[in-house]
N, C-alpha and C positions, 0 to 999 in steps of 0.2 A: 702532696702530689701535684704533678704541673702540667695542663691539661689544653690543649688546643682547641678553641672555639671559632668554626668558623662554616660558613659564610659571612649571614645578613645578620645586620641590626639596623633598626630604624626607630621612626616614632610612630607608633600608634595613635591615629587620629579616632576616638570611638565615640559612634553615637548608637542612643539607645531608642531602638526603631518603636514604634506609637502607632498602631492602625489607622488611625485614622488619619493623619499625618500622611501617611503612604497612599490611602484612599482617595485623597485630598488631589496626588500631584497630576497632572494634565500629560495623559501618555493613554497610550493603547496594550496597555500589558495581562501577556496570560501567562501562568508558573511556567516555566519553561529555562532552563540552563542554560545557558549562554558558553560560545565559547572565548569569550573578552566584551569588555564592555567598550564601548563605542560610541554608547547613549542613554535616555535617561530610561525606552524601553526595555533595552538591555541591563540597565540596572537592577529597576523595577523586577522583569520576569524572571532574573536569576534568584531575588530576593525571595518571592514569591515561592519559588520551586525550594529553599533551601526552607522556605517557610515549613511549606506543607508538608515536606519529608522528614525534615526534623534534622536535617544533613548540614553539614558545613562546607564551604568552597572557596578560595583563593582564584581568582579573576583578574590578569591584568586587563589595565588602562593602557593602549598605546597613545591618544593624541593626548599632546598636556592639555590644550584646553576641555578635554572632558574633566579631566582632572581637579582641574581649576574650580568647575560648575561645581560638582558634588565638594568642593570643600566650601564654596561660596553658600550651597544650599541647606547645609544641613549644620547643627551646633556637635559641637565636639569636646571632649576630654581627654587628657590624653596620659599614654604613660609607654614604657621602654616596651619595645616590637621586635622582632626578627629575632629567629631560631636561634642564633649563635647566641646573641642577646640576652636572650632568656635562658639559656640552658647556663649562659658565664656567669647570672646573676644567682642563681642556685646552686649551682657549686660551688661558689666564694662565702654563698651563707652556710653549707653543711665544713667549709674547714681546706677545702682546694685552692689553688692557683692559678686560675682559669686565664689562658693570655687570648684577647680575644682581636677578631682583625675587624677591624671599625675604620674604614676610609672616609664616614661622613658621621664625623660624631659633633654637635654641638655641644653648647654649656648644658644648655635644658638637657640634652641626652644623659651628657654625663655626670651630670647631678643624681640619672634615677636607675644609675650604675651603682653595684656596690664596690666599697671603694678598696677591697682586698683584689676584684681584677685588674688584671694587668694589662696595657697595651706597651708594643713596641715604639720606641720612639729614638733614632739616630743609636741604633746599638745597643739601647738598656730600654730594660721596661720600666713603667712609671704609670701613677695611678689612673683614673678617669680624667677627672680635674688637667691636668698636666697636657694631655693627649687630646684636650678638645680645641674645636675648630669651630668654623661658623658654619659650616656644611650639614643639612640634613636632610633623611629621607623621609616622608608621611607614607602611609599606607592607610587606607580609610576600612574602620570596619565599622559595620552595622552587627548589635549583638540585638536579640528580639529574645522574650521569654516565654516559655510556654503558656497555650491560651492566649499569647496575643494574636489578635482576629484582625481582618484587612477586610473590608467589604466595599466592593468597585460593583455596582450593576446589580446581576445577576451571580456574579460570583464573590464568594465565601471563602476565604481562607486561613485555616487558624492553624498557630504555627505547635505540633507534634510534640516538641520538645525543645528547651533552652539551646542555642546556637547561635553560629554568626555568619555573616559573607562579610568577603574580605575584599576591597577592592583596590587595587594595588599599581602606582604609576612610580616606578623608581627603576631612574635609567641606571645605576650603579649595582643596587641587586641582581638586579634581574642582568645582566650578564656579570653574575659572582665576580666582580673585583674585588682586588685585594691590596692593600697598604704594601708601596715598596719596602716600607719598614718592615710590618710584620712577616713578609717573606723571605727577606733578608735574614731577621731574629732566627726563623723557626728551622730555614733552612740550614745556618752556621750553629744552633744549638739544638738540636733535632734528638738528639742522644740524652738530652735532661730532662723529655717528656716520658709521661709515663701514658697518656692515652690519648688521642682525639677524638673530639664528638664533629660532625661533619652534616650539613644539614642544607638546605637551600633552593635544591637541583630545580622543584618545582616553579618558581618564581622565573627563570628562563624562557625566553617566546619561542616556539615550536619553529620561528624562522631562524634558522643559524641555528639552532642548539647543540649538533655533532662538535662543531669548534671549541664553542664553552665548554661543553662536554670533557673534550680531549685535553683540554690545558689545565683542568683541574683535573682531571684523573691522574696525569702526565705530575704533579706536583702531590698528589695525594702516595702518588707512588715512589717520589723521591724524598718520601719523608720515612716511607718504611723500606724502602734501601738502604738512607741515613742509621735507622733502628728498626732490627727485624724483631724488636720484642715492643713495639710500639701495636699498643689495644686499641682500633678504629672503628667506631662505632658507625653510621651512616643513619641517620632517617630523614624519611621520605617525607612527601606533602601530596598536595591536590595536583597533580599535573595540568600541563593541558592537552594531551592525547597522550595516550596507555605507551604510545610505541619511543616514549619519552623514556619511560620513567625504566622499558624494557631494555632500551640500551645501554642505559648509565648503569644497570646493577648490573648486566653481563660483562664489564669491565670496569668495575669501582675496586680497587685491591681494600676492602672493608672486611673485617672480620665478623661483623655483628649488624645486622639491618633491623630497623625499626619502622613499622605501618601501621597504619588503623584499620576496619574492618572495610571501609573501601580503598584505599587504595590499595588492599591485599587482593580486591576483587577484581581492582583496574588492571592488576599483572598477570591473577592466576581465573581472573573467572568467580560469582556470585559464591560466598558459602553459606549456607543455612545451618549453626547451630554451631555448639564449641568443640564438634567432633570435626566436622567440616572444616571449621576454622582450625585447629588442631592440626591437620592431617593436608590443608593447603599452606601453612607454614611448615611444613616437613618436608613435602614435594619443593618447594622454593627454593630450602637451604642445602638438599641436596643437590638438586639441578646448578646454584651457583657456587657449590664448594665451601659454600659458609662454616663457621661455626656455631655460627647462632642466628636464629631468626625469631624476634620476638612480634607480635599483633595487639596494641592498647584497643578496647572497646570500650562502650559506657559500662559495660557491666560487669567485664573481667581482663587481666592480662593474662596473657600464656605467653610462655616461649619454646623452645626446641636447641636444644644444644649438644654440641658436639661433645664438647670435655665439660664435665662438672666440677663445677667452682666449689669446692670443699662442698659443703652443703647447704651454698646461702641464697640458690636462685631465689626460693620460696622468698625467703627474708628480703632480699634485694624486691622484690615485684610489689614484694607488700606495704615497703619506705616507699618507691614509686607511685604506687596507688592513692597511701595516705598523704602523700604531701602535693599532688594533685587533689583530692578533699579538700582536705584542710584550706588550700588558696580556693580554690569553689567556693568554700561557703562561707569564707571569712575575708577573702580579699590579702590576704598573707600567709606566710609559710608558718610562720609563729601564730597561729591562731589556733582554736581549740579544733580538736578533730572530732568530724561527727559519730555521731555514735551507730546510723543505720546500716544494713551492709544491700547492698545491692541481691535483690533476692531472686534477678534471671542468675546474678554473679552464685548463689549460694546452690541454686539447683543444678550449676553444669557443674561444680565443685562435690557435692555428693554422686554427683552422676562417674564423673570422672575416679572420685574413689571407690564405687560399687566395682568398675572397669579396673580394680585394682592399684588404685596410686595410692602413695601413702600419705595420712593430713603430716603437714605442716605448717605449726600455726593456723593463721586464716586458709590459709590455700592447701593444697597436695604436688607430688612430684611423683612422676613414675619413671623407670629404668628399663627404655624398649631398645631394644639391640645396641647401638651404640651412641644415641642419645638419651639424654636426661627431657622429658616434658615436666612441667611447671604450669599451672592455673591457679592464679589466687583474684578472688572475686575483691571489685571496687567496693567502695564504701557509699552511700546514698548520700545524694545532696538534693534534696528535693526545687530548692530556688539557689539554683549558683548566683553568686556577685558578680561573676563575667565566665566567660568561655575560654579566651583567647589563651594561647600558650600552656593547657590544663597536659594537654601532650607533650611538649618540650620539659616541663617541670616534673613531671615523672619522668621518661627518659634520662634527663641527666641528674636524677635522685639513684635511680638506679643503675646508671651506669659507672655513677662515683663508688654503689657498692661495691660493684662487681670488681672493681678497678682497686680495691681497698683488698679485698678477697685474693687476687692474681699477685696482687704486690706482696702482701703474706706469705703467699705461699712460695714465690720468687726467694722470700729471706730463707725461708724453712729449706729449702731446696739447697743454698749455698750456689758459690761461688760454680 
């Protein structure tokens, strides 16, 4: 299968935040979210806040030189970043052809590419290697692990649960450019794809967004003009104001939206509990026409769809779950899967089938009026090896399912 990935890919700059370290730096900071960073107090209180709630948030940098300071300040490690990125390296490991659109790809980058993706290059695609340049983008994240403690004064801050802040200076992302090549490619062979996964939108600055907006909507939608049988998946990220994220999906021509339990909250309002969350991804996928509106949590995915895919939601959520595991607590997709299951994930799971769904496998599925719901609880990682991308690497685990599933049934179906 041959699969469009795109926006961003970058490098991940990561450091691994130390209380005392943070304690240590000469600011005036209280937890408090920020709407960009600016400074080092705006660092400090975003970190602070994402600390204390256990939350994760993506934050640009406008001036380079702040940019500059937090990479001069802090030790880093690094490895391959940005949604498109990540989702093209997962589906070139389960068996895909992920052609991915990389305008600022270096050697280092495309070294920690896998080397079954494809970028466009002058009309033909060709490996990582091939398609690199000296151009790259960093995005700095701090990942902090639960129980680590910050103490400044009087105030205490111990961070809830494993997480990161993301803080992010990349003038290329952040207004989603795209390789004349790979527009070129996708555009003149648009008919040889079989899905796109589409990701980004958040990384744009609330100044000018309507224009980027429009020029990627405007090309998202002449690619299913090209093929009206092309499966577009969309997700979402950390915006930076709600009325962002509410514009892009009331004109994104996507068939399937992906969110986590906040930014489902950023669009539709707070939900409390997997009934809640249930029944505000239902309201969503109606109101935009969808066919699918799925919500990743720490503790379970659900989705809500319009047409059921033979019968492998369950299965599809539950590949996504465990290969997010498995990279949590092992650092790779090929590493052993844990054995716990998340047990808020196993109580909305029985809950959910007392409410009449039926189990499968790990999860349940029930058949309400003209949608199919799906709940299958995560699996426990008590000390992840990192945070970043555990959402994009489910997403595009399951969305290769689903995409395996539609193409089946395409053949069954004939001509």
């Amino acid at each position: 299968m041959k699969i469009i990935c795109a926006y961003p890919v970058n490098l991940d700059a990561v450091h691994d935040v130390r209380g005392e370290e943070i304690a240590g730096l000469s600011c005036e900071a209280e937890p408090k979210i920020c709407e960009k960073i600016n400074s080092l107090d705006d660092l400090v209180s975003s970190l602070l806040f994402c600390m204390q709630s256990g939350s994760g948030a993506e934050l640009l940098i406008e001036r380079e030189e702040v940019a500059r300071w937090i990479e001069a300040s802090f030790s880093w490690h690094h490895r391959l970043g940005g949604n498109a990125g990540i989702m093209a390296n997962v589906l070139a490991a389960q068996g895909a052809m992920p052609v991915l659109n990389a305008p600022a790809l270096s050697k280092r980058m495309a070294g920690m590419l896998h080397p079954r993706v494809q970028l466009p290059l002058q009309g033909r695609l060709v490996g990582p290697l091939h398609a690199a340049r000296e151009r790259e983008m960093s995005h700095f994240v701090f990942e902090f692990s639960q129980g680590t403690a910050v103490r400044r004064g009087r105030l205490r801050v111990v961070a809830a649960r494993s997480n990161r802040l993301i803080a992010t200076f990349d003038p290329l992302n952040s207004r989603l450019f795209t390789d004349p090549d790979f527009d070129s490619f996708c555009s003149k062979n648009i008919r040889s794809f079989d899905g796109a996964l589409i990701s980004g939108f958040h990384l744009v600055s609330f100044s000018g967004f309507r224009e980027i907006y429009e020029e990627k909507i405007a090309q998202i939608a002449s690619w299913r003009d090209g093929n009206p049988e092309l499966y577009i998946h969309a997700e979402m990220g950390s915006f930076q104001r709600p009325e962002m994220m509410k514009y892009l999906v009331a004109r994104l021509p996507a068939d399937s939206l992906g969110l986590n339990e906040d930014e489902l909250a950023m669009i539709c309002g707070p939900a409390s509990g997997w009934r809640s969350t249930l029944a505000a991804a239902e309201r969503l996928r109606r109101s935009l026409g969808l066919k699918r509106v799925a919500v990743h949590t720490r503790d379970y995915i659900l989705s809500v769809m319009l047409d059921q895919i033979s019968a492998e939601e369950a299965r599809a959520l539950t590949c996504g779950a465990d290969a997010a595991a498995t990279l949590a607590s092992t650092g790779s997709l090929e590493g052993m899967l844990p054995e716990g299951v998340s047990p808020g994930g196993l109580i909305a799971r029985d809950e959910f089938i007392d409410e009449g769904a039926t189990p499968s496998g790990r999860g349940a599925h029930l058949a309400r009026k003209e949608t199919i719901e799906t709940l299958v609880p995560s699996l426990l990682v008590d000390h992840p090896r990192f945070t970043v991308g555990l959402g994009d690497t489910a997403t595009a685990t399951i969305f290769h399912e689903e995409l395996k599933a539609r193409v089946r049934e395409k053949k069954l179906r004939g001509p």
